[in-house]
DSSP file (Angstrom, degrees, kcal/mol; ACC not computed):
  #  RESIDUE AA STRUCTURE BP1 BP2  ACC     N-H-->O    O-->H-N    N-H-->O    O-->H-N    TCO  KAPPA ALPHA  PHI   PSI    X-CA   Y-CA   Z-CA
    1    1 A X              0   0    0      0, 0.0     2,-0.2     0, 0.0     0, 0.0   0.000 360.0 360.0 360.0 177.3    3.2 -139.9   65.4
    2    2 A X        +     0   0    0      1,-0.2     3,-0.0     2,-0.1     0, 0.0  -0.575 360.0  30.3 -89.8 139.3    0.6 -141.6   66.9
    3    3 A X        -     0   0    0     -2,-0.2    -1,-0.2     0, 0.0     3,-0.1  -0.980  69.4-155.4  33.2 -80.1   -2.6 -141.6   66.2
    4    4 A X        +     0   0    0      1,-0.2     2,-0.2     2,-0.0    -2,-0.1   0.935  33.8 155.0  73.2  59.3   -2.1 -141.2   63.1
    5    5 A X        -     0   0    0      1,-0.1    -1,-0.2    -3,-0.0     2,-0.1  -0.660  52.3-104.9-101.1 155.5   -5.9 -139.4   62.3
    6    6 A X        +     0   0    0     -2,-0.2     2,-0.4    54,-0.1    54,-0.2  -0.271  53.9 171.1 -52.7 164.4   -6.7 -137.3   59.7
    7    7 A X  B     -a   60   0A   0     52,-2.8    54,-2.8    -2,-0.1     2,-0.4  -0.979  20.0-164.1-161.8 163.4   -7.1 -133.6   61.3
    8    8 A X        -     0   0    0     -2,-0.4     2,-0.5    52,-0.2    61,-0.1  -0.997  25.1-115.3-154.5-179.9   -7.5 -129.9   60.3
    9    9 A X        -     0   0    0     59,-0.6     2,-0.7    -2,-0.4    61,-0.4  -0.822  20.0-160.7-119.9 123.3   -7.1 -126.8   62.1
   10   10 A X        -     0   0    0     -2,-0.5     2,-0.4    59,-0.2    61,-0.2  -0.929  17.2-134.3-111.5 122.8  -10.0 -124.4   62.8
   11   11 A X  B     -b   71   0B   0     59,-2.4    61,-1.7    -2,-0.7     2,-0.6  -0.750   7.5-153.2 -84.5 128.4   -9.2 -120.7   63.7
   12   12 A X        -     0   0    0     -2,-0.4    -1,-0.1    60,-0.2    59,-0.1  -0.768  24.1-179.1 -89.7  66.5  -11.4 -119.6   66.8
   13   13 A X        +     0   0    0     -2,-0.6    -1,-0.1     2,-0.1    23,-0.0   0.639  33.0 104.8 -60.7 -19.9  -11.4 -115.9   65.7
   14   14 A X  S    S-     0   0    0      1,-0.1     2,-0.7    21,-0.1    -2,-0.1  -0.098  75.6 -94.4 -86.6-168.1  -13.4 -114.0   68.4
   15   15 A X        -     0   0    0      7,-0.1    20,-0.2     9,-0.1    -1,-0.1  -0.636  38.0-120.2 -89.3 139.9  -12.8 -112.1   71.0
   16   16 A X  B     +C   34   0C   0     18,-0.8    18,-1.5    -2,-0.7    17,-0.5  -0.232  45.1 158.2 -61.7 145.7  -12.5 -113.7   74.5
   17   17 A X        -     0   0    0      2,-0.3    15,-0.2    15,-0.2     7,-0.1  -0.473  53.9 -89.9-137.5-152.0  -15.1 -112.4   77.0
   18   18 A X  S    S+     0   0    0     13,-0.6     2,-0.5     5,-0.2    14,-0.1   0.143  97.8  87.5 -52.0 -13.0  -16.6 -113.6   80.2
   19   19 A X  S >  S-     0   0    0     12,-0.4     3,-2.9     4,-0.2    -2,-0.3  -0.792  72.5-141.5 -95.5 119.8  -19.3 -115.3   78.6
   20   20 A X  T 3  S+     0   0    0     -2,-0.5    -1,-0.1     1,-0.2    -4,-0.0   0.602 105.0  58.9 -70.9   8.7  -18.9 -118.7   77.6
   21   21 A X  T 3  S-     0   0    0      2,-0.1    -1,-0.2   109,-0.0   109,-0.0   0.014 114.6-114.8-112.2  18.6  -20.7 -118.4   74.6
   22   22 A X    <   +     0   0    0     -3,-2.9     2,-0.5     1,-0.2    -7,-0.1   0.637  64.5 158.1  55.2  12.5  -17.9 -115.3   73.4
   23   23 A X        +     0   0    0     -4,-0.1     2,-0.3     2,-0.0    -4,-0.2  -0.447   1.9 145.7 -59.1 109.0  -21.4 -112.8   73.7
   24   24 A X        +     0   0    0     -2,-0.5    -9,-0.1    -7,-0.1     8,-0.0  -0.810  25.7 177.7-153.2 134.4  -20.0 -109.3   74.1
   25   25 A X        -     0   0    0     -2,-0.3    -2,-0.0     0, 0.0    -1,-0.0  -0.144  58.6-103.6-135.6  -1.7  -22.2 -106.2   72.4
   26   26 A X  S    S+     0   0    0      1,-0.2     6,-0.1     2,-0.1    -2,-0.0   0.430 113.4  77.6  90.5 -22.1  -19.6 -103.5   73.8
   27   27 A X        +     0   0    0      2,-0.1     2,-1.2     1,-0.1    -1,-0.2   0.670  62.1 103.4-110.8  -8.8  -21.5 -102.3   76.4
   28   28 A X  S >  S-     0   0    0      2,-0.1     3,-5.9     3,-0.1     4,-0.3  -0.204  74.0-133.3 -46.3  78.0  -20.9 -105.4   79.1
   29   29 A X  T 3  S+     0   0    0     -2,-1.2    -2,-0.1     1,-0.3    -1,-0.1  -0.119  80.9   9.0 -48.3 157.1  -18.4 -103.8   81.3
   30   30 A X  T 3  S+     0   0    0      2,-0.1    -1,-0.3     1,-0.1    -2,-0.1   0.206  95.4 107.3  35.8   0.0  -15.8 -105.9   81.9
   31   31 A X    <   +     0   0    0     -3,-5.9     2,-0.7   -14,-0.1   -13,-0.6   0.346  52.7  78.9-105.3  36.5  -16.3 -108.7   79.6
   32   32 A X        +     0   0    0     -4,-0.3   -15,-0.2   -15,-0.2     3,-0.2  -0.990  45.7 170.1 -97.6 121.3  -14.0 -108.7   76.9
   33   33 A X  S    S+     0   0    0     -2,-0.7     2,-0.5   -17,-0.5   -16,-0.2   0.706  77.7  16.6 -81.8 -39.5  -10.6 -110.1   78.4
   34   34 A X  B    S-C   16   0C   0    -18,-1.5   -18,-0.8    -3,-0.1     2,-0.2  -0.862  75.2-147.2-143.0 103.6   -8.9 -110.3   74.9
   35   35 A X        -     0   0    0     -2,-0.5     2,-0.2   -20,-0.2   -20,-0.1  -0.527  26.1-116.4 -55.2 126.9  -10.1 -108.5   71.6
   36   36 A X        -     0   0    0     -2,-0.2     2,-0.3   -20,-0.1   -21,-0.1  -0.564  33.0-169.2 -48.1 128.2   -9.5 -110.2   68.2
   37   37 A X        -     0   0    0     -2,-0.2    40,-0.0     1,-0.1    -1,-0.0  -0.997  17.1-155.3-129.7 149.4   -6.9 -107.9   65.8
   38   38 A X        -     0   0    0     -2,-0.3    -1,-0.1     1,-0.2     2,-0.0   0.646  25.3-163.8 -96.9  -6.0   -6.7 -109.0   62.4
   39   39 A X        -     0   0    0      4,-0.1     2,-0.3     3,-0.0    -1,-0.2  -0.159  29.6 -69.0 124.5-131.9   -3.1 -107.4   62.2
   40   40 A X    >>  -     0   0    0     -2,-0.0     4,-2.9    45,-0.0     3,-0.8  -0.890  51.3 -68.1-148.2-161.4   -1.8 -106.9   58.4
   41   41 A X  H 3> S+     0   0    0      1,-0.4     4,-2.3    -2,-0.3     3,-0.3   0.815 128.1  40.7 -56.0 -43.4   -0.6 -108.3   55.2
   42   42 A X  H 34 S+     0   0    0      1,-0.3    -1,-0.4     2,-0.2     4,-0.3   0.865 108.7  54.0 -88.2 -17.5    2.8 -109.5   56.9
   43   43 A X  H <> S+     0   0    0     -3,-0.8     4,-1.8     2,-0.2    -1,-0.3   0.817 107.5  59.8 -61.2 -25.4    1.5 -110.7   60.1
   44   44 A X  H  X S+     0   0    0     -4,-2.9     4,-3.2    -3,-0.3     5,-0.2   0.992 110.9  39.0 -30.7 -82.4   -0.7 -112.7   57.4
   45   45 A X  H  X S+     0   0    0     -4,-2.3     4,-0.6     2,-0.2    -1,-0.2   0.537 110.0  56.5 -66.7  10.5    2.4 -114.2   56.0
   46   46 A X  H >4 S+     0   0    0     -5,-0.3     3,-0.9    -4,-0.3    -2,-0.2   0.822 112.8  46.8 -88.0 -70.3    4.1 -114.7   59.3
   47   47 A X  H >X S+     0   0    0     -4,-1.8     4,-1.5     1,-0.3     3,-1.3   0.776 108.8  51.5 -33.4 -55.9    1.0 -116.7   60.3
   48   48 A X  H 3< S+     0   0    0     -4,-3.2     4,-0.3     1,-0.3    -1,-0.3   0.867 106.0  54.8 -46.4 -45.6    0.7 -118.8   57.3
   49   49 A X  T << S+     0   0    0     -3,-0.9    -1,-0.3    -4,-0.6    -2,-0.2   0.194 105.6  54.0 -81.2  19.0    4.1 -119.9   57.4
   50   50 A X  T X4 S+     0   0    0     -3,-1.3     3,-1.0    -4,-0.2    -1,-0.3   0.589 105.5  53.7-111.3 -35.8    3.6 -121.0   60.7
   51   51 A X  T 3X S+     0   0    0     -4,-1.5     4,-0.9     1,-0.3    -2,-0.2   0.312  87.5  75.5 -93.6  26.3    0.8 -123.0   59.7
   52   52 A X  T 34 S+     0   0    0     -4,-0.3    -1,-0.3     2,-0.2     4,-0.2   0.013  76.4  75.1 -96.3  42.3    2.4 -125.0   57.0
   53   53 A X  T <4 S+     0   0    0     -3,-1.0     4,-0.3     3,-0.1    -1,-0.2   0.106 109.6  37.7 -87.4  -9.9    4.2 -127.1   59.5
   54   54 A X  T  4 S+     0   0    0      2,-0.1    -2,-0.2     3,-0.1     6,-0.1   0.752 115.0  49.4-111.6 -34.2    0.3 -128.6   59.7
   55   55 A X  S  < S+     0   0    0     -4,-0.9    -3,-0.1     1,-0.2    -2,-0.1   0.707 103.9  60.4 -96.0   8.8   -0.7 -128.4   56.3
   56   56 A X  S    S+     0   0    0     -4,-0.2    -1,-0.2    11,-0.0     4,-0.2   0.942  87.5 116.2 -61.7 -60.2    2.6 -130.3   55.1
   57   57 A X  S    S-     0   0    0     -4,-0.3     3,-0.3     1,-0.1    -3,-0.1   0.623  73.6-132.4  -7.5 146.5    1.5 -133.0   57.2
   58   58 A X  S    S+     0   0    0      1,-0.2    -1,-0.1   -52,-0.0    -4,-0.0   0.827 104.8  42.8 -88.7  -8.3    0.7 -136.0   56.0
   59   59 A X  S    S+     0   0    0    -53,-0.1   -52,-2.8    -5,-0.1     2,-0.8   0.250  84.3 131.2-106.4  27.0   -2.8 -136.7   57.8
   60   60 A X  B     -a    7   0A   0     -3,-0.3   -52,-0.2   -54,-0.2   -54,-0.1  -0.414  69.8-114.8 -48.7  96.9   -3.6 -133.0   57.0
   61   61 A X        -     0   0    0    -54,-2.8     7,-0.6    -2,-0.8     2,-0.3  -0.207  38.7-178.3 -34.1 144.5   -7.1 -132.9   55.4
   62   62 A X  B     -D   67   0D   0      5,-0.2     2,-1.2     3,-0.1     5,-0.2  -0.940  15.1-161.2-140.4 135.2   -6.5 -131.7   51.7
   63   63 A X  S    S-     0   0    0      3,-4.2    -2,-0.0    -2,-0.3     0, 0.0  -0.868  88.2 -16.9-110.3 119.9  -10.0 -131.3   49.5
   64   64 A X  S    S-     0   0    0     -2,-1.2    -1,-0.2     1,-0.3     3,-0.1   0.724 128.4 -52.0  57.2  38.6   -8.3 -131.3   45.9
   65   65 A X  S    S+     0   0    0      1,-0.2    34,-2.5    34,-0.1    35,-0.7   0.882 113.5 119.7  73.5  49.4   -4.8 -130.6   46.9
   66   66 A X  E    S- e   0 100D   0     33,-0.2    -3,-4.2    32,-0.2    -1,-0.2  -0.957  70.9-120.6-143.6 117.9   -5.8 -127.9   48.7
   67   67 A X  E     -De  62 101D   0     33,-0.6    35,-2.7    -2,-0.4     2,-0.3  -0.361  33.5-127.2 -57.6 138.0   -5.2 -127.5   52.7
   68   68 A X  E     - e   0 102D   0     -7,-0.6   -59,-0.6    33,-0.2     2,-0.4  -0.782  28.7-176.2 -72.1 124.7   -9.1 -127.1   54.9
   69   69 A X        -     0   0    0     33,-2.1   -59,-0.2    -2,-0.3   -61,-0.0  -0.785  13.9-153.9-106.4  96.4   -9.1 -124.4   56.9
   70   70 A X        -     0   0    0    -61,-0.4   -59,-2.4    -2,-0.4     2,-0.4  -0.237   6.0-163.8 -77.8 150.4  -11.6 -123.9   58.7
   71   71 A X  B     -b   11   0B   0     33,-1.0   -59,-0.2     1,-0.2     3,-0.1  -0.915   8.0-163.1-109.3 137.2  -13.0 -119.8   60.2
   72   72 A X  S    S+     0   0    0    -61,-1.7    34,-0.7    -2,-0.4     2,-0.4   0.877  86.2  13.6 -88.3 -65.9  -15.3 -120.2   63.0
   73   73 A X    >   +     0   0    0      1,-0.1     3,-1.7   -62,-0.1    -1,-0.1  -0.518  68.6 161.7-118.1  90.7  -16.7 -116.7   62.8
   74   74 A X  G >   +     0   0    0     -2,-0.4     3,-0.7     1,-0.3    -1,-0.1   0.518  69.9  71.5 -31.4 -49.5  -15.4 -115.6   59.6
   75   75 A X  G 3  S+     0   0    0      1,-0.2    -1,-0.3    42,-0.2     7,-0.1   0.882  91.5  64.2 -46.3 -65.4  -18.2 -112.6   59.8
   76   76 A X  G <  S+     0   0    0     -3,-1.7    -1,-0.2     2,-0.1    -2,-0.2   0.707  78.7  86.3 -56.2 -34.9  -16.0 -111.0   62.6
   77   77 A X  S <  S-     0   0    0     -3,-0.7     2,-0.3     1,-0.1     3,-0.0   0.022  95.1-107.0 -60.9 166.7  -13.1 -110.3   60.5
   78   78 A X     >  -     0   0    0      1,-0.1     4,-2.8     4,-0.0     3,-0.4  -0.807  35.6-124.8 -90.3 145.4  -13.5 -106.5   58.5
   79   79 A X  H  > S+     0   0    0     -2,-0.3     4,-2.1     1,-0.2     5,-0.3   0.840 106.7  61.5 -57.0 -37.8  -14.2 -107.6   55.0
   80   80 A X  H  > S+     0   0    0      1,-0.2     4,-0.6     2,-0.2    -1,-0.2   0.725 111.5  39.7 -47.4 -55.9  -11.5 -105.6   53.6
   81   81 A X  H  > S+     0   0    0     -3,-0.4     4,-4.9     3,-0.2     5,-0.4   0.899 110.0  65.3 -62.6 -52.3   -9.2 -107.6   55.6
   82   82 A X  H  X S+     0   0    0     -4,-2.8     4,-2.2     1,-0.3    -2,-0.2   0.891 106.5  31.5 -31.3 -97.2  -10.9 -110.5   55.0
   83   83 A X  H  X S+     0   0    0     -4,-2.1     4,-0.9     1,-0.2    -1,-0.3   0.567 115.5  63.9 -66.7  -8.2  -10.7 -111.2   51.5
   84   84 A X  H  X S+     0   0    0     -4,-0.6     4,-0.7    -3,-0.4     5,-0.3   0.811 111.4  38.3 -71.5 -67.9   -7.1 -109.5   51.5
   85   85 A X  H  X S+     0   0    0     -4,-4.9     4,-4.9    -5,-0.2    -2,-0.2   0.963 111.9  53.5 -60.0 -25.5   -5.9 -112.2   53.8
   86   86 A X  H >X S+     0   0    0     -4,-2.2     4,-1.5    -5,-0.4     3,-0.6   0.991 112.6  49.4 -68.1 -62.3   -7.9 -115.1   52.2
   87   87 A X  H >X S+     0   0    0     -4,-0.9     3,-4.1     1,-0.3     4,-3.3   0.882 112.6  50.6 -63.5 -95.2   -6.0 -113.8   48.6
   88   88 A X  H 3X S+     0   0    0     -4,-0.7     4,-2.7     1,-0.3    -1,-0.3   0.507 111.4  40.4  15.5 -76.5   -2.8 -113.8   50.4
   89   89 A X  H << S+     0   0    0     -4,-4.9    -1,-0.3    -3,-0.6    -2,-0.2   0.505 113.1  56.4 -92.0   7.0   -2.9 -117.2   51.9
   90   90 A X  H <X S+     0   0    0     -3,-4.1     4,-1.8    -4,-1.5     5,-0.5   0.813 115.2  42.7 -73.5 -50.9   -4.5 -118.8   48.4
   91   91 A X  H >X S+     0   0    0     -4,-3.3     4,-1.9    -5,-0.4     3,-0.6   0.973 118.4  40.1 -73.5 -57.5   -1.2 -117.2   46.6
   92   92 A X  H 3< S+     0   0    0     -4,-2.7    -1,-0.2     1,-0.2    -3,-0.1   0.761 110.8  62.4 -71.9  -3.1    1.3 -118.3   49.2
   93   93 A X  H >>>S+     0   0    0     -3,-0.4     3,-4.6     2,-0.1     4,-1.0   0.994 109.9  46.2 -53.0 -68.4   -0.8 -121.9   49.4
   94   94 A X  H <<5S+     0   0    0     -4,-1.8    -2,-0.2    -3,-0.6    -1,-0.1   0.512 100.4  59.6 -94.3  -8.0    0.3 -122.0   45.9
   95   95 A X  T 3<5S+     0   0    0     -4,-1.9    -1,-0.4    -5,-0.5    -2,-0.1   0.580 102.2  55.8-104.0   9.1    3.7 -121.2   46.3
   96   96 A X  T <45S-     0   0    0     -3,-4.6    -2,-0.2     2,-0.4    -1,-0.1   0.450 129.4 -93.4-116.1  -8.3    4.3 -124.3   48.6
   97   97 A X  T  <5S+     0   0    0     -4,-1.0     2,-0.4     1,-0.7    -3,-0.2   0.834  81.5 135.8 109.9  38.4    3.0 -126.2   46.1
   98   98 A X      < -     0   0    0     -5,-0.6    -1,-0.7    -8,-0.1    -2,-0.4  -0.968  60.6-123.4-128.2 156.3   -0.4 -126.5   46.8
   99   99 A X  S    S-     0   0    0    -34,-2.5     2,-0.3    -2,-0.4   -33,-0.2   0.790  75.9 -67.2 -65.8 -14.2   -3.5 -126.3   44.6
  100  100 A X  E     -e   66   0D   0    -35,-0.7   -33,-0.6    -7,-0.1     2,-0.3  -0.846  56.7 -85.3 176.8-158.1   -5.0 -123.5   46.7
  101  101 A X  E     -e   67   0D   0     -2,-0.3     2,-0.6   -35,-0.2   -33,-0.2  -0.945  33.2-146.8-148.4 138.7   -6.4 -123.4   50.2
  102  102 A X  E     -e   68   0D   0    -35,-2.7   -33,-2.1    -2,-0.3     2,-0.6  -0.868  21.8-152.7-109.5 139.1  -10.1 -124.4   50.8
  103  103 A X        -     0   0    0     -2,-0.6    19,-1.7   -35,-0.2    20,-1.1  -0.905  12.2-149.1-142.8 129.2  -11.7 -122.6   53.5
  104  104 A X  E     -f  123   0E   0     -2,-0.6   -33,-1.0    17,-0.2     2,-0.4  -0.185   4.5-170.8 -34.5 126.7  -14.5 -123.1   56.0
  105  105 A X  E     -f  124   0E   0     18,-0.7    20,-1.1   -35,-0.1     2,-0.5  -0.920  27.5-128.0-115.4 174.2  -16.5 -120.6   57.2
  106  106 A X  E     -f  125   0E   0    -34,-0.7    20,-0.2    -2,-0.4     2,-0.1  -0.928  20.5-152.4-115.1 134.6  -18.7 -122.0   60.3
  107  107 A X  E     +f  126   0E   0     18,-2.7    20,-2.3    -2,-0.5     2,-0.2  -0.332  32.4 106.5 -85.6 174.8  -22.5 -121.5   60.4
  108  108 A X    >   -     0   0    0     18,-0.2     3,-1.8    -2,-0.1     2,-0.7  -0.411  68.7 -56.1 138.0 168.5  -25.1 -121.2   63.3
  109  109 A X  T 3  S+     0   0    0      1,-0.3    -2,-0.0    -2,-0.2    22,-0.0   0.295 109.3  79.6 -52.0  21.2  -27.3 -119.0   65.3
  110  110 A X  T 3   +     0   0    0     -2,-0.7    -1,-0.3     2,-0.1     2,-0.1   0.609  61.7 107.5 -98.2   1.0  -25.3 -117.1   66.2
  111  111 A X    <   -     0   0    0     -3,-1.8     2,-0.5     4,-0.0     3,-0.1  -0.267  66.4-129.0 -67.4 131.6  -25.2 -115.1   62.9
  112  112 A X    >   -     0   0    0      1,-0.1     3,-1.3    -2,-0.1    -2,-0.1  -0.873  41.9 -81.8 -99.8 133.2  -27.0 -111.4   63.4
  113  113 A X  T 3  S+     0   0    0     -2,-0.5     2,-1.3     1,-0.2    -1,-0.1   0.133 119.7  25.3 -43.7 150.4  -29.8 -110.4   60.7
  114  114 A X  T 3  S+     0   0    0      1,-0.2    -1,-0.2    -3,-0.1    -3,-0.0  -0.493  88.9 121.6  90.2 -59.5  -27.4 -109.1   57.7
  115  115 A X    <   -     0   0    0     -2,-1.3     2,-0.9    -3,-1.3    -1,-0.2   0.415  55.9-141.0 -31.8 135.7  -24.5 -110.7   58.2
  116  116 A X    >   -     0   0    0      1,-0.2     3,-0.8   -41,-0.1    -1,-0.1  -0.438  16.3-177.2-115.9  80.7  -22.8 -113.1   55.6
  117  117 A X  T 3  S+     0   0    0     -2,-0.9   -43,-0.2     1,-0.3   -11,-0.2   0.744  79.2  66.2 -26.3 -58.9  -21.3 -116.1   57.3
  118  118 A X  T >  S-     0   0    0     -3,-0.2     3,-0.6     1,-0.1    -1,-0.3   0.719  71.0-179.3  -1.1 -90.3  -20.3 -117.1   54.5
  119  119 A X  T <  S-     0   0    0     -3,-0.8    -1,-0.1     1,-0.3    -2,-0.1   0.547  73.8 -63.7  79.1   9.1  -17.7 -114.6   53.4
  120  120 A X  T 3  S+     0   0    0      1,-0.2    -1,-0.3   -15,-0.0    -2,-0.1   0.173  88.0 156.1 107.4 -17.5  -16.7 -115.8   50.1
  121  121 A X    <   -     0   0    0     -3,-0.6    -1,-0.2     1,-0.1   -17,-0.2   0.138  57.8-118.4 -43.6 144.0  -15.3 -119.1   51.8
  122  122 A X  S    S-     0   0    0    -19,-1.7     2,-0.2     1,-0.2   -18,-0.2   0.634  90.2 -17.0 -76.6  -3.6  -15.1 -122.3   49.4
  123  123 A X  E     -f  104   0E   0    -20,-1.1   -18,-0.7    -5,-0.2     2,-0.2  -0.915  58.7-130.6 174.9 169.9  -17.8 -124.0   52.0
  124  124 A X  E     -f  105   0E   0    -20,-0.3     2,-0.3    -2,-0.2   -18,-0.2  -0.689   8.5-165.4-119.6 165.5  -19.5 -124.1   55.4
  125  125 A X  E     -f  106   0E   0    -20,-1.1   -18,-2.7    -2,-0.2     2,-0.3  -0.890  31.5-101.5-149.1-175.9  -20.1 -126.5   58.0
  126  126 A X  E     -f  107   0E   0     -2,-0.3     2,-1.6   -20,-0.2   -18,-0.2  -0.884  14.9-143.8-124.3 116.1  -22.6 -126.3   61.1
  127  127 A X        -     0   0    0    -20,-2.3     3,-0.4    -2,-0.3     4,-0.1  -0.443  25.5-173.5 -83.7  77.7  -21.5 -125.5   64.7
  128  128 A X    >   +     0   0    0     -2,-1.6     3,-6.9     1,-0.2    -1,-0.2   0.695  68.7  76.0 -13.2 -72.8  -24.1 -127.9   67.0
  129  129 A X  T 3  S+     0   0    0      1,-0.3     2,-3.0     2,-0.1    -1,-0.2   0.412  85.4  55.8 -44.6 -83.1  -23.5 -127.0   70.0
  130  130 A X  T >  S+     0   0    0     -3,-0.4     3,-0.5     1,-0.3    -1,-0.3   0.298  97.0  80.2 -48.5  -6.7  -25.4 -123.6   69.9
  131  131 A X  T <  S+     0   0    0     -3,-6.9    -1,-0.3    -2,-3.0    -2,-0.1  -0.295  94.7  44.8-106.7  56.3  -28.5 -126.2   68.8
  132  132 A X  T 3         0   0    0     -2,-0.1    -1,-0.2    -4,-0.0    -2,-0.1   0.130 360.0 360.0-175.4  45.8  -29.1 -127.1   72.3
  133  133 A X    <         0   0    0     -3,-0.5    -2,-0.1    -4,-0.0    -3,-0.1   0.280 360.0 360.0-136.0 360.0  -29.2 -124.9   74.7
């Protein structure tokens, strides 16, 4: 179809609040509307097979045969889950005949003293908007 742009798909992992800026600390009655759940290992693969209908594509970013997937906050997931689903969707990447999966995590100030944006992720990139207001 038309365009015809490159693109890739970034997961917006928190939880919906009242706040436009996702801020919720747990004791703000009423603002979380929707909680994140990171489910398990077969909602994993249910989810991955729904998003190689994007990373078949052909204007699908791919950084070395490998589909981009970007996490926006990556941090949010429990680690344990974390790097159990990342494992997951590397092996079934590679069982659709892709080298891997490279995955995003996203930085900015929103990160709280400890935290590891990061995550293990194969690279970051920088969410702007939060450097101007």
């Amino acid at each position: 179809g038309e365009p015809g742009l490159p693109f890739m798909l970034s997961w917006a992992n928190e939880p919906w609040t009242r706040r436009w800026d996702g801020g919720f600390n747990g004791t703000d009655s009423g603002a979380l509307l929707l909680p994140q759940e990171y489910g398990d290992a077969d909602e994993w693969a249910l989810h991955f097979e729904y998003l190689l209908r994007f990373f078949k594509h052909r204007n699908y970013i791919l950084v070395r045969g490998c589909p981009v997937f970007a996490v926006y906050r990556a941090e949010h997931v429990p680690r344990d889950k974390w790097h159990a689903m990342m494992a997951l969707w590397r092996r079934m990447a590679l069982s659709h005949g892709f080298a891997g999966l490279h995955v995003l995590a996203t930085v900015g100030p929103f990160k709280t003293p400890g935290e590891d944006q990061r995550m293990g992720a194969d690279g970051t990139f920088h969410f702007w908007p939060f450097a101007f207001y």
